[in-house]
N, C-alpha and C positions, 0 to 999 in steps of 0.2 A: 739318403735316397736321391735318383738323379731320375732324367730323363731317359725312358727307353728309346730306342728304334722305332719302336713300336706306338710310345705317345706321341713323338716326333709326328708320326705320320699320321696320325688321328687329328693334330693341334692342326698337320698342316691340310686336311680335310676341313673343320671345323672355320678356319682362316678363309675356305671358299665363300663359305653362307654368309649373308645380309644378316648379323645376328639385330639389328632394329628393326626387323620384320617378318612373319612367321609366312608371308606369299610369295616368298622366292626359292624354290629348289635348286639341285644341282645334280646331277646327273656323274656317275662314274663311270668309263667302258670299258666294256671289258679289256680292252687291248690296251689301259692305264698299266700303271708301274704296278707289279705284285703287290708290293709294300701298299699301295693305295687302293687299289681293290680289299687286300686283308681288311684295312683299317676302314673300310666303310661297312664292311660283313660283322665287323669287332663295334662298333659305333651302332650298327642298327639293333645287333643283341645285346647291349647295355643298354638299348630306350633311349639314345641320344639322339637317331633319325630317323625317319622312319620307312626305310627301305630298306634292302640289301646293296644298291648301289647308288645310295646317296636321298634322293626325294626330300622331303622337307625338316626342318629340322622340329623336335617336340620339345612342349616347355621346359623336360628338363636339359635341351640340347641348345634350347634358345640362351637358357641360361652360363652354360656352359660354355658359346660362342664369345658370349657377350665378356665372359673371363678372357678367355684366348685373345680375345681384340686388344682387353684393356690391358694384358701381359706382353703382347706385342708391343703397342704403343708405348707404356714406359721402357719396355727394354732400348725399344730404339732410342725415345727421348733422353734416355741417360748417356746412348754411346754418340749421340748428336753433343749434348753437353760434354762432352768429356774432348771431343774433337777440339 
């Protein structure tokens, strides 16, 4: 199993939000990248945010940022170490 297109652009939504605090929203416009609008329509109907173009993230989204931060961070910290 890999990444889609499709999680790609959700992770890189989810990468917007403050995941250490549930009172910072984010806003998508409409005139964003397809791919990023999709993935905020795709994110609010799985219960990860709770809008259709972005607004705040919910516990299970807070959760879920808080992974995407910490998958970030090691991935970079490995290709920093590896430099």
């Amino acid at each position: 199993m890999s990444f889609t297109s499709q999680n790609l652009a959700e992770l890189k939504i989810l990468m917007l939000f403050n995941s250490a605090t549930g009172l910072e929203g984010i806003k998508i416009h409409k005139d964003a990248a397809p791919e990023l609008v999709d993935a905020a329509r795709k994110l609010h109907a799985d219960g990860f945010i709770t809008q259709v173009d972005g607004g705040y993230l919910t516990q299970l989204g807070i959760e879920t940022a808080e992974h995407a931060h910490s998958l970030c961070y090691l991935l970079n910290s490995a290709e920093r170490e590896a430099s």
